[in-house]
CHARMM-style PDB file with segment names, atoms N, HN, CA, C and O in Angstrom:
ATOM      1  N   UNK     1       7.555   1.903  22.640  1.00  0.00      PROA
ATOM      2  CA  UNK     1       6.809   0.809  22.081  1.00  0.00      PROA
ATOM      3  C   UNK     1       6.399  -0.104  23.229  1.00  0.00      PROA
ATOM      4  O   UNK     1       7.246  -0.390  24.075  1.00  0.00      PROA
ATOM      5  N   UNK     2       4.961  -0.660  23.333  1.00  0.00      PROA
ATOM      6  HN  UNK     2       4.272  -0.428  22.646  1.00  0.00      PROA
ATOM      7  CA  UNK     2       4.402  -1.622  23.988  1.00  0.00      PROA
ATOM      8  C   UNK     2       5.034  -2.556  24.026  1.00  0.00      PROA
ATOM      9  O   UNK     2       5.769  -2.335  23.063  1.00  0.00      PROA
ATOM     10  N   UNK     3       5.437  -3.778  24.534  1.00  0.00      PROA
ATOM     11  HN  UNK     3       4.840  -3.957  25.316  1.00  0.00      PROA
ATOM     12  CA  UNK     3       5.622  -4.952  24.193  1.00  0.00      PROA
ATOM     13  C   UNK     3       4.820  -5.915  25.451  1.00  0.00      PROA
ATOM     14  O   UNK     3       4.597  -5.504  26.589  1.00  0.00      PROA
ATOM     15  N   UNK     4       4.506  -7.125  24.980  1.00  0.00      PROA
ATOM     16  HN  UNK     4       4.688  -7.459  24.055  1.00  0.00      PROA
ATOM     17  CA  UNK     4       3.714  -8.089  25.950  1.00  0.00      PROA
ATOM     18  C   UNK     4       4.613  -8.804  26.718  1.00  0.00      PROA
ATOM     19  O   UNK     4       4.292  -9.324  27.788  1.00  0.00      PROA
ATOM     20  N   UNK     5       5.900  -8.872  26.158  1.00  0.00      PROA
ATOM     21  HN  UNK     5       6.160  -8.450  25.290  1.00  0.00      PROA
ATOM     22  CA  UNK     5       6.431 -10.167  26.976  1.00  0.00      PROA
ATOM     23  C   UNK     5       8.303  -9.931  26.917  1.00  0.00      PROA
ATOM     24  O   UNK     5       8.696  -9.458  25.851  1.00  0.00      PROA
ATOM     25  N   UNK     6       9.171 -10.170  27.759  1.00  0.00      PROA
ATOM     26  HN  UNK     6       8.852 -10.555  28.626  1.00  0.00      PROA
ATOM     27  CA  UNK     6      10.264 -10.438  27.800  1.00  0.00      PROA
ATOM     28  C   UNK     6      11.088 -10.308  26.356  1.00  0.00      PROA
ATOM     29  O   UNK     6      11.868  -9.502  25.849  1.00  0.00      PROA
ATOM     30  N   UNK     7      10.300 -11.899  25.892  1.00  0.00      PROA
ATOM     31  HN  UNK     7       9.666 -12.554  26.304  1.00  0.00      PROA
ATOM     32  CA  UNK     7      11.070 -12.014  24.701  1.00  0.00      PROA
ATOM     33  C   UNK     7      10.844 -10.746  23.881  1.00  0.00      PROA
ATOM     34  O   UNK     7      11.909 -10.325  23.430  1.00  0.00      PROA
ATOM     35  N   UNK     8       9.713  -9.962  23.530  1.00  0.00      PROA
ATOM     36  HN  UNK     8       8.848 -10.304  23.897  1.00  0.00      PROA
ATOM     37  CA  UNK     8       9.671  -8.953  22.780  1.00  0.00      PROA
ATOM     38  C   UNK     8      10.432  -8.023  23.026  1.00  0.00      PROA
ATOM     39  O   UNK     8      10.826  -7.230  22.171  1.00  0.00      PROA
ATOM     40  N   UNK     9      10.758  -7.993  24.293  1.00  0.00      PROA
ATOM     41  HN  UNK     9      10.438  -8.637  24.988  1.00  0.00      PROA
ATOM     42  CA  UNK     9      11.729  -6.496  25.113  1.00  0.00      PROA
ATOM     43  C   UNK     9      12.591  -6.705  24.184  1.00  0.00      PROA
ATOM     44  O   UNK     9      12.834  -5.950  23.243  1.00  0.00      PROA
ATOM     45  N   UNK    10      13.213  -8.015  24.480  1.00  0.00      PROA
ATOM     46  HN  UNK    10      13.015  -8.628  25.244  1.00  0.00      PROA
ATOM     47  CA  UNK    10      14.860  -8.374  23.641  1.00  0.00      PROA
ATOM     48  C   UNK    10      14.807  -8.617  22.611  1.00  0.00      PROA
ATOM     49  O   UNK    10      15.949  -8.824  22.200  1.00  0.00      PROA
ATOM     50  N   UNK    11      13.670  -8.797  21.425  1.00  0.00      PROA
ATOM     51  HN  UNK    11      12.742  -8.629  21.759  1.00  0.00      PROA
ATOM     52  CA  UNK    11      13.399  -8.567  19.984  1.00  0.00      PROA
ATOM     53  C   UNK    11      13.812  -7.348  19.857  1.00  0.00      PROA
ATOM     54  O   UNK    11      14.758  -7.188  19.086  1.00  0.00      PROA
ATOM     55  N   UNK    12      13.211  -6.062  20.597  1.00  0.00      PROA
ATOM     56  HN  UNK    12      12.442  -6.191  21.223  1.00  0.00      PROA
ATOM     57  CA  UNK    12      13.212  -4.568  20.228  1.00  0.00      PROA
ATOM     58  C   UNK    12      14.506  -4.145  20.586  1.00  0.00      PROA
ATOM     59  O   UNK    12      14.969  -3.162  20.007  1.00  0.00      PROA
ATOM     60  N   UNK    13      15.245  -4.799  21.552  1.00  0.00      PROA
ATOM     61  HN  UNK    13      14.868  -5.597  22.022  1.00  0.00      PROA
ATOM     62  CA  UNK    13      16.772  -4.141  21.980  1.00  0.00      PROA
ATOM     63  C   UNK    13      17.447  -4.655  20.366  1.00  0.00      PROA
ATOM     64  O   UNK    13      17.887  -3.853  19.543  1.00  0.00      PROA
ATOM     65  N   UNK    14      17.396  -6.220  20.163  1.00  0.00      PROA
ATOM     66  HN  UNK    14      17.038  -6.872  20.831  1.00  0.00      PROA
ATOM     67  CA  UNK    14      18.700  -6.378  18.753  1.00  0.00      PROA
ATOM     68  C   UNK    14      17.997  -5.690  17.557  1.00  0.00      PROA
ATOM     69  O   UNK    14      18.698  -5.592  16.551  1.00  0.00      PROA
ATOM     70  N   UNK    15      16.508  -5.107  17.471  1.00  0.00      PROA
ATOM     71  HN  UNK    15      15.938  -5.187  18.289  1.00  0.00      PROA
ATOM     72  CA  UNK    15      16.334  -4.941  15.979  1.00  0.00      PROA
ATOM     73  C   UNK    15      16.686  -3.442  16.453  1.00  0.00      PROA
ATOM     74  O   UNK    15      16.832  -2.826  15.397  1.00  0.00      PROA
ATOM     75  N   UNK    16      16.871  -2.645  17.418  1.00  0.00      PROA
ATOM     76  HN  UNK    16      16.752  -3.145  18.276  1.00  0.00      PROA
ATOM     77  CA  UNK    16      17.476  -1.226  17.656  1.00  0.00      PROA
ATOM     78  C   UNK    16      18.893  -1.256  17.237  1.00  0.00      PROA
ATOM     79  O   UNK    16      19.318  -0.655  16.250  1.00  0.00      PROA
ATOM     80  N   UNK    17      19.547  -1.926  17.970  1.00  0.00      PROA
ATOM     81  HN  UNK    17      19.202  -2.414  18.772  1.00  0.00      PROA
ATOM     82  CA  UNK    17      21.097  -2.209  17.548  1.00  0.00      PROA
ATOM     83  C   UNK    17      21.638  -2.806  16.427  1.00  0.00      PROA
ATOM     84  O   UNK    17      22.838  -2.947  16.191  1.00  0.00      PROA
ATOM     85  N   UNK    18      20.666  -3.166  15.720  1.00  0.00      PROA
ATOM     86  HN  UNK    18      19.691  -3.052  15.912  1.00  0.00      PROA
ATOM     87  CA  UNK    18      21.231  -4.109  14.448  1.00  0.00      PROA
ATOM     88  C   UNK    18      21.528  -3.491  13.464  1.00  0.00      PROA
ATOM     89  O   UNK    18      20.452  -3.223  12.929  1.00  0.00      PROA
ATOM     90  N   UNK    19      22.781  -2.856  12.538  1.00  0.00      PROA
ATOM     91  HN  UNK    19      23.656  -3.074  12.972  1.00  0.00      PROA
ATOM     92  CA  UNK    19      22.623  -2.571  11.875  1.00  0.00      PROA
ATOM     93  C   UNK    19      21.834  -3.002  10.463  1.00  0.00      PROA
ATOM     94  O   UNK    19      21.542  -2.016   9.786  1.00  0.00      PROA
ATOM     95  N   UNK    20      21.540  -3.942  10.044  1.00  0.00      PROA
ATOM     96  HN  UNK    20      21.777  -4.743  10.594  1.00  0.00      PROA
ATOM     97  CA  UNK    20      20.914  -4.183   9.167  1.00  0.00      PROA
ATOM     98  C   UNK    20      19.004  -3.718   9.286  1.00  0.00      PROA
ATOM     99  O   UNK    20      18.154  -3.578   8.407  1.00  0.00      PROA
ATOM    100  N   UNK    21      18.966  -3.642  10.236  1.00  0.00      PROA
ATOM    101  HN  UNK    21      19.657  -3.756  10.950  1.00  0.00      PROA
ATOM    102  CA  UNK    21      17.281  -2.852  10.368  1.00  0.00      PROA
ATOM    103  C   UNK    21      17.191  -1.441  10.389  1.00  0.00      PROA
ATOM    104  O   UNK    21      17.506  -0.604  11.235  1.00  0.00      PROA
ATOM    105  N   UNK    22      16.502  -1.344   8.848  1.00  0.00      PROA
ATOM    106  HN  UNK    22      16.246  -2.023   8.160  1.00  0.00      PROA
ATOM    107  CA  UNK    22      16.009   0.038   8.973  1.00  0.00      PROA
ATOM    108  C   UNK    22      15.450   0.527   9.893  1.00  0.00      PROA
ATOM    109  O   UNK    22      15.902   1.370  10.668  1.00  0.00      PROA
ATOM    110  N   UNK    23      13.940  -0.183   9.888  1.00  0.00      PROA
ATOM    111  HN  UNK    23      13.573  -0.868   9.259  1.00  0.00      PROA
ATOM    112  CA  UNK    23      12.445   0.126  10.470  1.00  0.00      PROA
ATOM    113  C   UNK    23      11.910  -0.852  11.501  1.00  0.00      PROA
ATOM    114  O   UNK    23      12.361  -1.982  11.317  1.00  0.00      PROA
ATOM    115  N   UNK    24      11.333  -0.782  12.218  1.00  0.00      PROA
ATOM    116  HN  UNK    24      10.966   0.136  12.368  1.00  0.00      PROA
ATOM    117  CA  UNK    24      10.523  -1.653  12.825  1.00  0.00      PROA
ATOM    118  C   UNK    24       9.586  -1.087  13.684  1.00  0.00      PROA
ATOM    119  O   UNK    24       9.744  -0.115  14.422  1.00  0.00      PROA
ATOM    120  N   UNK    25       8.215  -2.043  13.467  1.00  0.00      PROA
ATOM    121  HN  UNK    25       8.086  -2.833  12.868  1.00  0.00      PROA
ATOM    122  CA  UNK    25       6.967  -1.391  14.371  1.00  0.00      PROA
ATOM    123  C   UNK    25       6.598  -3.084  15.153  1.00  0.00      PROA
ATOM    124  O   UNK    25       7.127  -4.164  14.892  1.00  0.00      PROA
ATOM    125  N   UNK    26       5.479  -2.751  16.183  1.00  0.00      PROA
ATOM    126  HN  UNK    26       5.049  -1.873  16.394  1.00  0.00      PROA
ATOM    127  CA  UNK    26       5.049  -3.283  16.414  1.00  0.00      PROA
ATOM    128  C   UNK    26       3.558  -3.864  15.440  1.00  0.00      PROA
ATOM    129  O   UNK    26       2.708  -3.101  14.983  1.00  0.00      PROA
ATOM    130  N   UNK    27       3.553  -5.160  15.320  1.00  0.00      PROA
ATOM    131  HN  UNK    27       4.244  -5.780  15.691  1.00  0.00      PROA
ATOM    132  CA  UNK    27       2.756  -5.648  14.528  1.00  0.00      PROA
ATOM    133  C   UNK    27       1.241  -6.150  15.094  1.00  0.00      PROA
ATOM    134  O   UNK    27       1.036  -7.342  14.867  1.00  0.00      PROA
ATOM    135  N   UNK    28       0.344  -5.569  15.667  1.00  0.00      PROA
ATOM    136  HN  UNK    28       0.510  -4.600  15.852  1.00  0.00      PROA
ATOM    137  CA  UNK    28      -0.763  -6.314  16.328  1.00  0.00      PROA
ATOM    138  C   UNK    28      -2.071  -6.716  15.157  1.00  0.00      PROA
ATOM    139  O   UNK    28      -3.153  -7.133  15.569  1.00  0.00      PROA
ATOM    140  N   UNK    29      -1.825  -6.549  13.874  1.00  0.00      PROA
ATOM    141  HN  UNK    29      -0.946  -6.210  13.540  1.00  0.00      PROA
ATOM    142  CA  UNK    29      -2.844  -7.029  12.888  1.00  0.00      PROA
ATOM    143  C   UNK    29      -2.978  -8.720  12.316  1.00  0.00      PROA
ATOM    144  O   UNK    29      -2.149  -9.104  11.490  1.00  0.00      PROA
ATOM    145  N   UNK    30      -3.821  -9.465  12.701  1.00  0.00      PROA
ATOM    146  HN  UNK    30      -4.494  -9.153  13.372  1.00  0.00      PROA
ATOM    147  CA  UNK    30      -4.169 -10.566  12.377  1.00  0.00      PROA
ATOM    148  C   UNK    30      -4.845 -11.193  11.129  1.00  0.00      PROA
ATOM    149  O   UNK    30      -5.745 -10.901  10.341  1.00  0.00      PROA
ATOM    150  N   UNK    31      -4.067 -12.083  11.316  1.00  0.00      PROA
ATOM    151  HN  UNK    31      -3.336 -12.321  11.956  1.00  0.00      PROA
ATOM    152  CA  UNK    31      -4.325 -13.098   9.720  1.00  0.00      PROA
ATOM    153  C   UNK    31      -4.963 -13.996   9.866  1.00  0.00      PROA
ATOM    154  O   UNK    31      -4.544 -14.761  10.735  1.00  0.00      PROA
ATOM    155  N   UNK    32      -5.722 -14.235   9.450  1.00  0.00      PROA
ATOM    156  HN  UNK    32      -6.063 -13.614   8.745  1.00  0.00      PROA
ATOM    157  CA  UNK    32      -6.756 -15.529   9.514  1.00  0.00      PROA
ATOM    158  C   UNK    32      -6.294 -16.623   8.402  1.00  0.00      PROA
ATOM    159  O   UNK    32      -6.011 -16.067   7.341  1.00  0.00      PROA
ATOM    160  N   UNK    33      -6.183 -17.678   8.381  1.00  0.00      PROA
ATOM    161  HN  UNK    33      -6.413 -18.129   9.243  1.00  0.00      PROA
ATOM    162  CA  UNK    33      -6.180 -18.706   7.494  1.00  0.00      PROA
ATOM    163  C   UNK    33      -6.467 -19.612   7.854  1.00  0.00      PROA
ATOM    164  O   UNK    33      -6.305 -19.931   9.032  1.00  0.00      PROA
ATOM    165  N   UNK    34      -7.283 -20.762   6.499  1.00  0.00      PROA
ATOM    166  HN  UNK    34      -7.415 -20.503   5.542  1.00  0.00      PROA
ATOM    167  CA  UNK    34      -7.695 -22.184   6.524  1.00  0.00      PROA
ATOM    168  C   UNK    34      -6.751 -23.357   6.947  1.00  0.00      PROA
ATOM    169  O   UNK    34      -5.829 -23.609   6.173  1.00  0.00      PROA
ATOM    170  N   UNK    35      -6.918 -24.367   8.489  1.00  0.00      PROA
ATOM    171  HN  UNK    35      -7.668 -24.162   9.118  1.00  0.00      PROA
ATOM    172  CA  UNK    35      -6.367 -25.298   8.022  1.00  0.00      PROA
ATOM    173  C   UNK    35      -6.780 -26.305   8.686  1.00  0.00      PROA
ATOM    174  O   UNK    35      -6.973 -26.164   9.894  1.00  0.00      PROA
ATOM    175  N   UNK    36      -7.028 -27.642   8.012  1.00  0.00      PROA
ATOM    176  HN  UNK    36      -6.872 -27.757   7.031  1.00  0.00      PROA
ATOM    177  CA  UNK    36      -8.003 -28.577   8.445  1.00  0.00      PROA
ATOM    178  C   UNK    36      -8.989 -28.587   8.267  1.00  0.00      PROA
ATOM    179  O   UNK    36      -9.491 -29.710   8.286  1.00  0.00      PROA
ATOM    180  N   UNK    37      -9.828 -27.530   8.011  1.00  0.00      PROA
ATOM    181  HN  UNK    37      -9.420 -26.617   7.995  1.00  0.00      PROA
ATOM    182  CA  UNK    37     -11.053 -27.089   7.949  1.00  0.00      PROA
ATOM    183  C   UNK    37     -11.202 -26.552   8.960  1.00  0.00      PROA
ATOM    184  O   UNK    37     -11.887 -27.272   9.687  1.00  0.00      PROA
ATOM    185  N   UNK    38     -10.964 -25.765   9.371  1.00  0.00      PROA
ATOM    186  HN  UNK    38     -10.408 -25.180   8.781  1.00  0.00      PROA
ATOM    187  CA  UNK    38     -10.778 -24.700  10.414  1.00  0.00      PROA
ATOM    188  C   UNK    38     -10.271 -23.639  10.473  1.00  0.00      PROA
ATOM    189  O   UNK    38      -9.112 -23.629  10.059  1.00  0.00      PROA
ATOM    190  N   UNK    39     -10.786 -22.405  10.937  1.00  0.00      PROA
ATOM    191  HN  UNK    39     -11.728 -22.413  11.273  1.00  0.00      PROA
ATOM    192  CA  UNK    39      -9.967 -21.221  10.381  1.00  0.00      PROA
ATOM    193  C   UNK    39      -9.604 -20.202  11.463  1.00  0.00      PROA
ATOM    194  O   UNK    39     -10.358 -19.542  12.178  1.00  0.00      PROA
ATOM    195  N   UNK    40      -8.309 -20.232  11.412  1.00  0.00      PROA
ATOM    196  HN  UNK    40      -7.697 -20.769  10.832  1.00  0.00      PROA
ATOM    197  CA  UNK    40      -7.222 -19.986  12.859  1.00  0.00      PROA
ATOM    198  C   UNK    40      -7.177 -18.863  12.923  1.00  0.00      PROA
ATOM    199  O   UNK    40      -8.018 -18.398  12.154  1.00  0.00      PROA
ATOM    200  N   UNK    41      -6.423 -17.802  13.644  1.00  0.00      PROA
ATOM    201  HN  UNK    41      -5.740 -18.180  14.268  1.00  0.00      PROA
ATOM    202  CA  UNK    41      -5.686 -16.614  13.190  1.00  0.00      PROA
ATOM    203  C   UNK    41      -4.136 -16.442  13.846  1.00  0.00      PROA
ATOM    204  O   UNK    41      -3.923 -16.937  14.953  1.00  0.00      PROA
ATOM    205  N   UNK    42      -3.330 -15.903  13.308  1.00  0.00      PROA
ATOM    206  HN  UNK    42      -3.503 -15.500  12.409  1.00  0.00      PROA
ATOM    207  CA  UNK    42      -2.214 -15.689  13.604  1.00  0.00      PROA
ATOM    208  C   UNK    42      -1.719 -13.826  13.707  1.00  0.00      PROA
ATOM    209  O   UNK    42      -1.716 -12.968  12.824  1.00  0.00      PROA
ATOM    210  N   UNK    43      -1.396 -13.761  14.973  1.00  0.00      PROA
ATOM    211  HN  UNK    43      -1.398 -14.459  15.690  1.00  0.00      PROA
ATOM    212  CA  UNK    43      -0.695 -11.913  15.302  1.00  0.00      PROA
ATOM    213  C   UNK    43       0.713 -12.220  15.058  1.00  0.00      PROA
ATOM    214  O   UNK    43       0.819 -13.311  15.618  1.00  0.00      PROA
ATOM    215  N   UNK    44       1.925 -11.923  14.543  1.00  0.00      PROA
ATOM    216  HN  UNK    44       1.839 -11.037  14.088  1.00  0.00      PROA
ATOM    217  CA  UNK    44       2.984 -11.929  13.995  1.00  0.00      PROA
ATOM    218  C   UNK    44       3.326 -10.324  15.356  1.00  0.00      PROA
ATOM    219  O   UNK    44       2.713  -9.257  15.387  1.00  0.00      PROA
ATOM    220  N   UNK    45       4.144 -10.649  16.002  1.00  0.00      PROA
ATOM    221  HN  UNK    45       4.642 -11.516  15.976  1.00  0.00      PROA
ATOM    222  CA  UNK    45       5.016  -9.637  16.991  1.00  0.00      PROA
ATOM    223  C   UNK    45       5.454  -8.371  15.900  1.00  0.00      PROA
ATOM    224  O   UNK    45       5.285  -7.276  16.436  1.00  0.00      PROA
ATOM    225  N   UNK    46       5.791  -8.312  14.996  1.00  0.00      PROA
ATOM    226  HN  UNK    46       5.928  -9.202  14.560  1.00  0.00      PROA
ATOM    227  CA  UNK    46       6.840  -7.064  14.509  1.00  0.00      PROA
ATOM    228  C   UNK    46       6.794  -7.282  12.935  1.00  0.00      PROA
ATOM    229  O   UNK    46       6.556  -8.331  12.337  1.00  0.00      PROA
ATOM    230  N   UNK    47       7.064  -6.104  12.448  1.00  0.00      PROA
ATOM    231  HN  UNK    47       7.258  -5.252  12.934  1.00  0.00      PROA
ATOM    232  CA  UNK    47       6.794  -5.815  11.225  1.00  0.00      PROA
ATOM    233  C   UNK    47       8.504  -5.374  10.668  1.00  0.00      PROA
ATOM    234  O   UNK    47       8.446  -4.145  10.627  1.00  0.00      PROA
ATOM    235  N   UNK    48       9.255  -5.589  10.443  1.00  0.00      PROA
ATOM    236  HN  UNK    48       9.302  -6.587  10.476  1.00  0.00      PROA
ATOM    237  CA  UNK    48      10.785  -5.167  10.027  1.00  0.00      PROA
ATOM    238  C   UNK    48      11.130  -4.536   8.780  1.00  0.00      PROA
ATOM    239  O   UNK    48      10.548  -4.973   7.788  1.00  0.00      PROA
ATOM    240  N   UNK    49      11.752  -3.830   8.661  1.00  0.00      PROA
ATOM    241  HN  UNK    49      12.224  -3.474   9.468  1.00  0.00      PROA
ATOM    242  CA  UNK    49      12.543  -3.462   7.499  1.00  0.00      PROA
ATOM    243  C   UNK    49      13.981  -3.838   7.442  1.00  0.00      PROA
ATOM    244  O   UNK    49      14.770  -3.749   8.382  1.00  0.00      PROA
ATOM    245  N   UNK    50      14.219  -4.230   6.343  1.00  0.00      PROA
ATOM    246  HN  UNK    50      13.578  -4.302   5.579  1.00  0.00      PROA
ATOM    247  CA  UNK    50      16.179  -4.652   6.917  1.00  0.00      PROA
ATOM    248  C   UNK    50      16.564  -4.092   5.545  1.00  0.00      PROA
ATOM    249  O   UNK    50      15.613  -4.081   4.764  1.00  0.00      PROA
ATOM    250  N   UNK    51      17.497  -3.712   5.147  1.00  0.00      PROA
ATOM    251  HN  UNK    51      18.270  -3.721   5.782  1.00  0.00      PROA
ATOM    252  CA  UNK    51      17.798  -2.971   4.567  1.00  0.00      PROA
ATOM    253  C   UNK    51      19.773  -3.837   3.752  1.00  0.00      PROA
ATOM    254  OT1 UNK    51      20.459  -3.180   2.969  1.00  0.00      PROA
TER     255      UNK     51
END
């Protein structure tokens, strides 16, 4: 798995070791939403399953 940054390395090491995570991918799909009257978008790092 890709990751951009440090912190993601060490996201992907505890959601490997964790038992409570099924699944996990990398998440690069963006959300757009209204606020202010302005319309932002947000990429969310990881997609999880926990089980």
């Amino acid at each position: 798995m890709t990751v951009k940054s440090g912190l993601e390395f060490d996201t992907c090491f505890h959601f490997e070791y964790s038992p409570d995570v099924i699944s996990f991918a990398a998440q690069r799909e963006e959300f757009y939403y209204g606020f202010l009257g302005k319309e932002l978008s947000y990429a969310p790092g990881f997609l999880w399953l926990i089980g």
